[in-house]
GUVO-860440 format. One line per 10 residues: their letters; for each residue x negated, y, z of N, C-alpha, C, CB. Coordinates in nm, 2 decimals, always signed. Glycine has a CB too. Example, Ala and Ser with C-alpha at 12.3 -4.5 7.8 and 13.67 -1.06 7.14 Angstrom:
AS) -1.32:-0.57:+0.78:-1.23:-0.45:+0.78:-1.32:-0.33:+0.78:-1.13:-0.45:+0.90; -1.28:-0.22:+0.71:-1.37:-0.11:+0.71:-1.29:+0.00:+0.79:-1.41:-0.06:+0.57
//
This chain:
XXXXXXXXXX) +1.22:-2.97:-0.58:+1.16:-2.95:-0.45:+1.27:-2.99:-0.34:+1.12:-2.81:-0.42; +1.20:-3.02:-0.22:+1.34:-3.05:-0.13:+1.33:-2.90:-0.04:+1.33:-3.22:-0.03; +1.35:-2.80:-0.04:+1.33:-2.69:+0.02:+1.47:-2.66:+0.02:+1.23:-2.60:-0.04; +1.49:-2.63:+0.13:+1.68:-2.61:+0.13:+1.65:-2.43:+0.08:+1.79:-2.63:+0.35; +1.76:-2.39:+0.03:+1.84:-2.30:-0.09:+1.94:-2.22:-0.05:+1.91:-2.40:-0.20; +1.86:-2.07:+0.03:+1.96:-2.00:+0.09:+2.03:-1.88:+0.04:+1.94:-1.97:+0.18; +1.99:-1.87:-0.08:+2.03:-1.78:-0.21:+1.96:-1.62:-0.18:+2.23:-1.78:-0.23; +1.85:-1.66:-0.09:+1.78:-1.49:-0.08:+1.63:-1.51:-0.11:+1.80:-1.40:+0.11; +1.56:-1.55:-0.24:+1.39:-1.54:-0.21:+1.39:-1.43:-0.23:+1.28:-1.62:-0.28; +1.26:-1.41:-0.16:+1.19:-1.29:-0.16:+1.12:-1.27:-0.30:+1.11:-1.29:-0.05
XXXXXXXXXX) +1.10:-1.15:-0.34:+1.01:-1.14:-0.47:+0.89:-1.11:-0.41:+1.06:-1.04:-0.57; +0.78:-1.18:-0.52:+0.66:-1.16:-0.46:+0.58:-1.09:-0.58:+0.58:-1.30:-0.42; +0.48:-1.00:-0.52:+0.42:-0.88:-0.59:+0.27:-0.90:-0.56:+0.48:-0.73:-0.55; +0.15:-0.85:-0.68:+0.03:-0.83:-0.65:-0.04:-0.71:-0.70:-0.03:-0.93:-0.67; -0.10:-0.60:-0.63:-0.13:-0.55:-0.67:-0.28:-0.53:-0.74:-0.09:-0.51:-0.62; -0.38:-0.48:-0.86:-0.51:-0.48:-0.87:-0.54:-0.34:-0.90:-0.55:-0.58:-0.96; -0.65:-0.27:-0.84:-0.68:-0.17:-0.85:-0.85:-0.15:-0.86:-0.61:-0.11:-0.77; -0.88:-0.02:-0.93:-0.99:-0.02:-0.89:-1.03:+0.13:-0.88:-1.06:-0.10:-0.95; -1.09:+0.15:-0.78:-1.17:+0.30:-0.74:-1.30:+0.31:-0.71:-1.13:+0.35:-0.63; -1.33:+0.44:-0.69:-1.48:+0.54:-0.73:-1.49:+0.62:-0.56:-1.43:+0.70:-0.91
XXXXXXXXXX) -1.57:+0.54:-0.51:-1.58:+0.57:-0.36:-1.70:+0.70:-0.36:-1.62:+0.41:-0.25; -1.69:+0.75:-0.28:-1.83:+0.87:-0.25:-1.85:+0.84:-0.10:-1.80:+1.08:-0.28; -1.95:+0.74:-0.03:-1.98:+0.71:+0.08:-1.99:+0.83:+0.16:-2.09:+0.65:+0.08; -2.08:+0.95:+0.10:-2.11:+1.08:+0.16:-2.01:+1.15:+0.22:-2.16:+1.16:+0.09; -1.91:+1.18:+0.12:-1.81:+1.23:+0.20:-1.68:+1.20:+0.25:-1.79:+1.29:+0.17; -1.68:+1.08:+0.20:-1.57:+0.92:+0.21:-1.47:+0.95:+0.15:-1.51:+0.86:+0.35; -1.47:+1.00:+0.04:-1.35:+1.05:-0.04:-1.37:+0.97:-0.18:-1.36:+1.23:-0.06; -1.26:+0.93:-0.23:-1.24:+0.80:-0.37:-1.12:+0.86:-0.44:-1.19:+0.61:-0.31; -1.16:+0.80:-0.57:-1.04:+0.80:-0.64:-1.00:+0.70:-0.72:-1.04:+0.88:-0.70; -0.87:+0.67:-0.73:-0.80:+0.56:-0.77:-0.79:+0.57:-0.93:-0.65:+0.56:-0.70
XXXXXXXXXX) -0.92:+0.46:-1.01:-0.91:+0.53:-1.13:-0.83:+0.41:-1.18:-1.06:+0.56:-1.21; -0.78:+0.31:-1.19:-0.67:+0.18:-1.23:-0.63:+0.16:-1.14:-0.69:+0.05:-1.29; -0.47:+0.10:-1.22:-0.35:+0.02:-1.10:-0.30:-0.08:-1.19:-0.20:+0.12:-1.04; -0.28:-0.17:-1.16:-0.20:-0.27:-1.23:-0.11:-0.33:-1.12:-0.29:-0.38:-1.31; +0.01:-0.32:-1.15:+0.14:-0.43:-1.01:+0.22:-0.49:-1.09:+0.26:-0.35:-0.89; +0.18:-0.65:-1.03:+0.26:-0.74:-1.14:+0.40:-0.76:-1.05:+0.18:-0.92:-1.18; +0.50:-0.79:-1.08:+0.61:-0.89:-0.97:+0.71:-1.00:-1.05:+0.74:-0.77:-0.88; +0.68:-1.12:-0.94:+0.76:-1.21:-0.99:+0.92:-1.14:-0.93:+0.70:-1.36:-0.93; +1.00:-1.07:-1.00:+1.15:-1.05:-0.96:+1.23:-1.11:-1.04:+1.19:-0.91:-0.95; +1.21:-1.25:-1.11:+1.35:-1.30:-1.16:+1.37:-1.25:-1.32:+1.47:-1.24:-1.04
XXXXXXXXXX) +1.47:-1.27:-1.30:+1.51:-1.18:-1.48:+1.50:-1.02:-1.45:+1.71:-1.20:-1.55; +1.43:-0.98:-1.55:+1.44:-0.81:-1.60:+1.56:-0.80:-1.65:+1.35:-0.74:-1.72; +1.63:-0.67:-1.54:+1.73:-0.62:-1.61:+1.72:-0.50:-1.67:+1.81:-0.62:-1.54; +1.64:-0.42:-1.62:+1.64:-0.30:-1.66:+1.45:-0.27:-1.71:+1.71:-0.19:-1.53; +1.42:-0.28:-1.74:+1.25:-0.27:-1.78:+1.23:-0.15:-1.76:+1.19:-0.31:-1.92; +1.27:-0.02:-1.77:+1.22:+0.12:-1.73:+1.22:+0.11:-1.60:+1.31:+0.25:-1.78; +1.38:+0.11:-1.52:+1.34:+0.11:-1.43:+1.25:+0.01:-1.34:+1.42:+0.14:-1.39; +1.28:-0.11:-1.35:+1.17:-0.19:-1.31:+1.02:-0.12:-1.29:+1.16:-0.30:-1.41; +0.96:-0.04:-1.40:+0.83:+0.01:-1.40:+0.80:+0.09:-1.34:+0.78:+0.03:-1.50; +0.95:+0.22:-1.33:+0.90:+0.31:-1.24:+0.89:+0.26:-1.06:+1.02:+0.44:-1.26
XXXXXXXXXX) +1.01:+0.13:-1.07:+1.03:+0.12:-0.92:+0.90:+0.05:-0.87:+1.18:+0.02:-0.88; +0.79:-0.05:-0.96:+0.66:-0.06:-0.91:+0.56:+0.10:-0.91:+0.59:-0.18:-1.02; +0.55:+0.18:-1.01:+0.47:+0.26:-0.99:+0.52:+0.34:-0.85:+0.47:+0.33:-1.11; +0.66:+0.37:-0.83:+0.69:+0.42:-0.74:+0.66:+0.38:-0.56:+0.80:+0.43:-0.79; +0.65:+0.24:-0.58:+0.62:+0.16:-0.46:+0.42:+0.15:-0.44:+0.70:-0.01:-0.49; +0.36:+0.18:-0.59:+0.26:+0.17:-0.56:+0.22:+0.29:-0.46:+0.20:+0.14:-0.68; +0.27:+0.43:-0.53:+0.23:+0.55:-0.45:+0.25:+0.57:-0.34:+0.26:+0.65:-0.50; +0.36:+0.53:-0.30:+0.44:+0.50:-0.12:+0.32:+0.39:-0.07:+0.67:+0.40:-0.12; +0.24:+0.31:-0.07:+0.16:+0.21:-0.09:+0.03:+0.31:-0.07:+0.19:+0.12:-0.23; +0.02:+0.40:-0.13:-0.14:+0.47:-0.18:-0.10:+0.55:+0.00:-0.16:+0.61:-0.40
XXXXXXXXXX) +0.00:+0.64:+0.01:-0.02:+0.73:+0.09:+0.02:+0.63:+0.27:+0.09:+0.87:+0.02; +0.07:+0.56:+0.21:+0.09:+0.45:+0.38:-0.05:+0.37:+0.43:+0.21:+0.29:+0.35; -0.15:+0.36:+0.32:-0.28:+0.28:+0.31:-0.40:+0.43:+0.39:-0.32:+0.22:+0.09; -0.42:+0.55:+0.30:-0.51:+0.62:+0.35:-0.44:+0.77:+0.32:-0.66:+0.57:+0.28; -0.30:+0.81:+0.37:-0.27:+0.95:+0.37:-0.18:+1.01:+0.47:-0.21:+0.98:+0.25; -0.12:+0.92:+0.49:+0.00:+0.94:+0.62:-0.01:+0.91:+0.74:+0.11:+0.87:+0.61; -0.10:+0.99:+0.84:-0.11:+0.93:+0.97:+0.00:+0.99:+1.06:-0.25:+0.95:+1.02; +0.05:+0.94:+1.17:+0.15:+0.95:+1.20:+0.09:+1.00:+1.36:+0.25:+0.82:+1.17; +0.10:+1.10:+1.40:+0.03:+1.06:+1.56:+0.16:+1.08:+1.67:-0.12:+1.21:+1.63; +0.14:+1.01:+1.78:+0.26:+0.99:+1.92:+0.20:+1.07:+2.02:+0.28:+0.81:+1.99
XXXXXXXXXX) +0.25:+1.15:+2.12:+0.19:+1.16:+2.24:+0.22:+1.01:+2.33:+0.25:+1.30:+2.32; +0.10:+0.99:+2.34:+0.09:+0.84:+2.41:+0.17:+0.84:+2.56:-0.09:+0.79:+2.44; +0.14:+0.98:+2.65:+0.27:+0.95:+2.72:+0.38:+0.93:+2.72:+0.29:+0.98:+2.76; +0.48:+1.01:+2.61:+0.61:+1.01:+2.60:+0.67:+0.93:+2.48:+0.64:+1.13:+2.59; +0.62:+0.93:+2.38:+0.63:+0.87:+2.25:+0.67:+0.95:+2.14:+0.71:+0.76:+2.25; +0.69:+1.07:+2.17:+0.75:+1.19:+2.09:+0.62:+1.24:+2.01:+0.82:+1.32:+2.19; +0.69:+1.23:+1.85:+0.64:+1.23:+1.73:+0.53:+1.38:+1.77:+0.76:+1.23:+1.60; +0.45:+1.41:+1.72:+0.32:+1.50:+1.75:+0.32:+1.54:+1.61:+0.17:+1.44:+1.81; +0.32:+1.50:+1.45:+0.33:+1.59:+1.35:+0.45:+1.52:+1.30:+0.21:+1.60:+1.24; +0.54:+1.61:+1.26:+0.69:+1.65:+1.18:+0.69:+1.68:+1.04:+0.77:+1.78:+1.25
XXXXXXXXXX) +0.74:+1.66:+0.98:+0.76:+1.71:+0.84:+0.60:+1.65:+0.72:+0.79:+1.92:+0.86; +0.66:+1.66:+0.55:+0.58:+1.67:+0.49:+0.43:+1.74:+0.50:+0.63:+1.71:+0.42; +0.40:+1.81:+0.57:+0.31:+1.94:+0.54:+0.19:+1.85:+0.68:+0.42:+2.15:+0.59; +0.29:+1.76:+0.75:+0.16:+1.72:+0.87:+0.19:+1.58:+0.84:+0.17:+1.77:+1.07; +0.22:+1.52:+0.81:+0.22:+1.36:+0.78:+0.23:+1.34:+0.62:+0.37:+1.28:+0.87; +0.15:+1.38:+0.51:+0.15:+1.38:+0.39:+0.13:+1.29:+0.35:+0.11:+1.45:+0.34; +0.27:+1.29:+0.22:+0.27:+1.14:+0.15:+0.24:+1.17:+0.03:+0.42:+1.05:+0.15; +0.17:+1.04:-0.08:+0.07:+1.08:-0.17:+0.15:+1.17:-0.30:-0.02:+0.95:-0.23; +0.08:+1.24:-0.36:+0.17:+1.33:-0.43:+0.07:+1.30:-0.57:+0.19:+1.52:-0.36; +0.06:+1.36:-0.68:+0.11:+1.32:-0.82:-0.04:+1.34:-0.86:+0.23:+1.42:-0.91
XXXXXXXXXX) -0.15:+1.43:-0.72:-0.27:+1.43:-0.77:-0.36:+1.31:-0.69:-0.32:+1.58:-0.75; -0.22:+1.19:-0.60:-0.37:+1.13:-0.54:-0.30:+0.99:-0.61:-0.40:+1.13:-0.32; -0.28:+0.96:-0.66:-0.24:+0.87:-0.75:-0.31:+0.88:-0.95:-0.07:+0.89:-0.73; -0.35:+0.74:-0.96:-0.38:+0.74:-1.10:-0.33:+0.79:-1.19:-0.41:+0.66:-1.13; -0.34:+0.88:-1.33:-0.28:+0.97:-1.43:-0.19:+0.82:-1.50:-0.41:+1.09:-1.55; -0.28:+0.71:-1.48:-0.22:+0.59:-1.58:-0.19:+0.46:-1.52:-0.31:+0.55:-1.69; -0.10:+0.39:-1.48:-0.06:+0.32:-1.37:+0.04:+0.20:-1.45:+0.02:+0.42:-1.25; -0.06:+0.06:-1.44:+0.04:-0.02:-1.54:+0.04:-0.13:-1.48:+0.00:-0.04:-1.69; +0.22:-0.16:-1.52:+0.29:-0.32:-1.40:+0.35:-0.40:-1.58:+0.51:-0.25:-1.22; +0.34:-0.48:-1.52:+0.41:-0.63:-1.57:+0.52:-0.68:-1.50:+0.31:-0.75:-1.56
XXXXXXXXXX) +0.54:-0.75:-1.52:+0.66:-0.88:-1.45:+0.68:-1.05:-1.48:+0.80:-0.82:-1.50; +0.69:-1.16:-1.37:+0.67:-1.24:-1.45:+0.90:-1.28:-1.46:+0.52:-1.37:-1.38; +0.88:-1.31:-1.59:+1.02:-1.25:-1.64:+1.06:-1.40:-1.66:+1.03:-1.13:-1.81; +1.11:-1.50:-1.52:+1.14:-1.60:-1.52:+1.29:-1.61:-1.44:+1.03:-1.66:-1.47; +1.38:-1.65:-1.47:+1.52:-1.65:-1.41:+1.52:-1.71:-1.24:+1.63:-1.75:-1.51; +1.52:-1.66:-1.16:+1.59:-1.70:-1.05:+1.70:-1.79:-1.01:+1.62:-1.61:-1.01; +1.66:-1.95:-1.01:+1.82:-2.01:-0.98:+1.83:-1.96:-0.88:+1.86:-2.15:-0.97; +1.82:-1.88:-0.79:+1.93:-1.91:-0.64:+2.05:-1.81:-0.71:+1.85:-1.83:-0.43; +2.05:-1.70:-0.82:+2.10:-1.59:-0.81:+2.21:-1.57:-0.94:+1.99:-1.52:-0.81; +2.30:-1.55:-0.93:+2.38:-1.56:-1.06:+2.38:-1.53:-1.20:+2.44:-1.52:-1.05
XXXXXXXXXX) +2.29:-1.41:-1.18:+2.23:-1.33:-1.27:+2.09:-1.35:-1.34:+2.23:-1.23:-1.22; +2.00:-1.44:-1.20:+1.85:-1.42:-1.21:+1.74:-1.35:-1.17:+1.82:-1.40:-1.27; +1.84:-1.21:-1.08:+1.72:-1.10:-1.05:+1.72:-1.13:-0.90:+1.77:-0.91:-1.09; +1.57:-1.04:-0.86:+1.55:-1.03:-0.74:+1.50:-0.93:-0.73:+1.50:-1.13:-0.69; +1.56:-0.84:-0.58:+1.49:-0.76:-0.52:+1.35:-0.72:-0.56:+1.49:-0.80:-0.41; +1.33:-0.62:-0.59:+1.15:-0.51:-0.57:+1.14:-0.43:-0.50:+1.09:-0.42:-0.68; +1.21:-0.38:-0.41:+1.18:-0.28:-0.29:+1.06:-0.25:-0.24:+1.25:-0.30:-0.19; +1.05:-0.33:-0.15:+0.88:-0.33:+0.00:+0.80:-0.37:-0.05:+0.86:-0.43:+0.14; +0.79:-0.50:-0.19:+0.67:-0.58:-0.21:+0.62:-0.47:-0.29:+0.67:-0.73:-0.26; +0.62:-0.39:-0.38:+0.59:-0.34:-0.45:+0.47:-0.19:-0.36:+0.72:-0.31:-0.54
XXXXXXXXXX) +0.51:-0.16:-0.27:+0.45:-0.09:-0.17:+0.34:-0.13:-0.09:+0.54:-0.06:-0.10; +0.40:-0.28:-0.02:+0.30:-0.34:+0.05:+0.14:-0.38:-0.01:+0.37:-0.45:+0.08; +0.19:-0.47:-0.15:+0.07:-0.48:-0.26:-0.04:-0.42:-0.30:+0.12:-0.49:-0.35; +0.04:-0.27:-0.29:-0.06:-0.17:-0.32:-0.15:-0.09:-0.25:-0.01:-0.11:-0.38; -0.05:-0.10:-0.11:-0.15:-0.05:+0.03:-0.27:-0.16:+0.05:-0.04:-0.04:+0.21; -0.24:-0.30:+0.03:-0.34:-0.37:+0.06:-0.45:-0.37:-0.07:-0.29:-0.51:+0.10; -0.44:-0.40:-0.19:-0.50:-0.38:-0.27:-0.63:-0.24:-0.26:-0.41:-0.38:-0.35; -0.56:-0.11:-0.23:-0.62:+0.00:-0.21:-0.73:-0.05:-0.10:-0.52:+0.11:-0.19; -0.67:-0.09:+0.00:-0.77:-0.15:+0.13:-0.87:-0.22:+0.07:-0.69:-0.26:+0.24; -0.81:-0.34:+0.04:-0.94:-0.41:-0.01:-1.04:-0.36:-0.06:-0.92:-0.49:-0.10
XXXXXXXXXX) -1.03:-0.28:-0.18:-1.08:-0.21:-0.30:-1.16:-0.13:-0.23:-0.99:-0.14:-0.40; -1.15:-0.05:-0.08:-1.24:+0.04:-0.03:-1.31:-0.04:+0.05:-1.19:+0.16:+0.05; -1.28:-0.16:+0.11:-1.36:-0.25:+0.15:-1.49:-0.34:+0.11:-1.30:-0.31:+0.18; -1.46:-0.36:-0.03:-1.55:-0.40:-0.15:-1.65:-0.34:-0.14:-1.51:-0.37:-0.28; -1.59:-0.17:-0.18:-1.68:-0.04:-0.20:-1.83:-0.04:-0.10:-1.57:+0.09:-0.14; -1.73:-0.10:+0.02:-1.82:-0.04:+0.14:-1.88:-0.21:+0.16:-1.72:+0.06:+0.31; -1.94:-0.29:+0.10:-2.00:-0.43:+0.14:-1.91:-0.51:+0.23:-2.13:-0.42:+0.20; -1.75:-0.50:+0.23:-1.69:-0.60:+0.28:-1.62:-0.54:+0.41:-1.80:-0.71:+0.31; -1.67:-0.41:+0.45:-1.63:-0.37:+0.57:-1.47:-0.35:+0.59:-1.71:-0.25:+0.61; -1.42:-0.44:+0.71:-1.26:-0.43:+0.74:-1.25:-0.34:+0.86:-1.19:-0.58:+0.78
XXXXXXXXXX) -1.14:-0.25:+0.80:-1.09:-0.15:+0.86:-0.95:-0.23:+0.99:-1.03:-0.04:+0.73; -0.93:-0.20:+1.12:-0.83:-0.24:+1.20:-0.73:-0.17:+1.19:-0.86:-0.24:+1.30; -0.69:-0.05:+1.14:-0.59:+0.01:+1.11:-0.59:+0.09:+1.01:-0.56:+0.07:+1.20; -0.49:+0.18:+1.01:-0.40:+0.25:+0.86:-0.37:+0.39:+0.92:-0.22:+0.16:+0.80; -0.37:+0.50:+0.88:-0.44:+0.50:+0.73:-0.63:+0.51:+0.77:-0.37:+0.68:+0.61; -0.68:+0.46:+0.67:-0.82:+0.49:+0.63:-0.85:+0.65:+0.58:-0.86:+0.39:+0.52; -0.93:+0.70:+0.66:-0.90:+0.84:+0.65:-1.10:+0.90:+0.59:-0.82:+0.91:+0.85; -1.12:+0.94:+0.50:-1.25:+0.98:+0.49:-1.36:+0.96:+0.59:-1.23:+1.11:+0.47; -1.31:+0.99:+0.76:-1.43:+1.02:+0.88:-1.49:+0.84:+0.85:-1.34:+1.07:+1.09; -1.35:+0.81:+0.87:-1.38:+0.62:+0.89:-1.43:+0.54:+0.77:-1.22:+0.54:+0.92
XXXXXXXXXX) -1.43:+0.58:+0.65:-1.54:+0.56:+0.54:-1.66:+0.60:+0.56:-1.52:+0.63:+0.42; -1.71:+0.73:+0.55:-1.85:+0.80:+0.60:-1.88:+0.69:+0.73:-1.83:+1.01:+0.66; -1.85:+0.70:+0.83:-1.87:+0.57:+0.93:-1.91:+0.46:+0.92:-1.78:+0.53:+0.98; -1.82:+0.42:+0.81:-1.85:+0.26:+0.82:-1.96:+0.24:+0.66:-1.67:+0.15:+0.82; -1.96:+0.35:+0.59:-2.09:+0.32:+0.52:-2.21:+0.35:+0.58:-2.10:+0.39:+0.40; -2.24:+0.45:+0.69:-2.35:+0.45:+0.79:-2.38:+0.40:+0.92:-2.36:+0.55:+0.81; -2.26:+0.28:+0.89:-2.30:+0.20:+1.01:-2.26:+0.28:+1.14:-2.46:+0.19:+1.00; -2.19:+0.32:+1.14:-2.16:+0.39:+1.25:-2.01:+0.34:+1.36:-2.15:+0.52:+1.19; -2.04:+0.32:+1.48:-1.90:+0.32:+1.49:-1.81:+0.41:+1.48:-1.87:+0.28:+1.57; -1.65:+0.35:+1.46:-1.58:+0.45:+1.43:-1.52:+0.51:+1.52:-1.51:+0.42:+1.36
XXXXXXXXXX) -1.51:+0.67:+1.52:-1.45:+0.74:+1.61:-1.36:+0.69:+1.70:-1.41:+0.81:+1.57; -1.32:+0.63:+1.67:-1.15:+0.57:+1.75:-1.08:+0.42:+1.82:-1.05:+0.58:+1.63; -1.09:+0.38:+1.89:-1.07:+0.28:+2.00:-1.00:+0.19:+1.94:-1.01:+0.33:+2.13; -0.94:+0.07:+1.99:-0.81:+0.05:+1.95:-0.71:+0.10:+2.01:-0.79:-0.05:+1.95; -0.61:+0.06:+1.92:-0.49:+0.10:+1.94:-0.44:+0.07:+2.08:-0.41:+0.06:+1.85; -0.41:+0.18:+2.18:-0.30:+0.19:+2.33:-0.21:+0.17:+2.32:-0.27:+0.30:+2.41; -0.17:+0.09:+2.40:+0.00:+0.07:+2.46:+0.04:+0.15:+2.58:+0.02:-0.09:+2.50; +0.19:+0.18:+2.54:+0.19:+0.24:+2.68:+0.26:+0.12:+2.76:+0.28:+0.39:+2.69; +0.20:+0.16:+2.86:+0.29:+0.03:+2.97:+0.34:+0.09:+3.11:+0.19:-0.12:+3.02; +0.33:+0.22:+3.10:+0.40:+0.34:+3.26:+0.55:+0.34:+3.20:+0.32:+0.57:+3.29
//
């Protein structure tokens, strides 16, 4: 290729899932996961698998569990801690959760490996998205997280509670 060679690619990840939506009460469950990543050579294959499963669930609870709210005047955080901004825990994630890798050497890298950090997270928040979008005949959500009200909603055709997103500009 003639692509100049700055010894940092990025590793790229996909995630596939599939879930069991209940329109009525807009509540689903994540019954498969699969996250592949191209990262270069495997060095470690355990951890490699936890560090996708682990990105998938950071992924599950950033997609439809963690909402974050601001007071729009000031910008000061409104829920604090685990207990008001909950991230997904061991019951909202699938009992069986399976990744691959494609296990090809990296020239930019001495070794061959590359980074799995973000993509492994990102993949799986979108995947989850998609997958409730399917559910619901296609319908795209404008923001994160997707929260039960906004399922029930958008399988009844309804609009959704909530505006777009404000800026503050005082």
């Amino acid at each position: 290729d003639t692509l100049d060679r700055d010894g940092s690619p990025p590793a790229m990840a996909v995630g596939f899932i599939e879930v069991e939506l209940d329109t009525e009460t807009g509540t689903f469950e994540i019954l498969d996961y699969l996250g592949v990543v191209d990262c270069g050579t495997v060095i470690h294959p355990l951890g490699l698998g936890a560090q996708i499963k682990g990105g998938a669930s950071m992924g599950f609870g950033m997609a439809c569990l963690e909402r974050h709210v601001y007071d729009p005047r000031w910008g000061i955080p409104g829920n604090v801690g685990y207990h008001e901004a909950k991230p997904a825990t061991y019951l909202d994630v699938p009992s069986r959760m399976e990744w691959d890798a494609v296990d090809r050497a990296d020239p930019e890298n001495p070794v061959g490996a590359r980074g799995v950090g973000e993509p492994t997270m990102g993949c799986a928040a979108a995947a989850l998205l998609c997958a409730i979008s399917e559910a619901l005949g296609g319908h795209t959500f404008n923001r994160t997280p997707v929260v039960p009200d906004m399922i029930v909603n958008a399988a009844a055709g309804r609009p959704q509670s909530h505006g777009p997103l404000d800026v503050n500009t005082q």
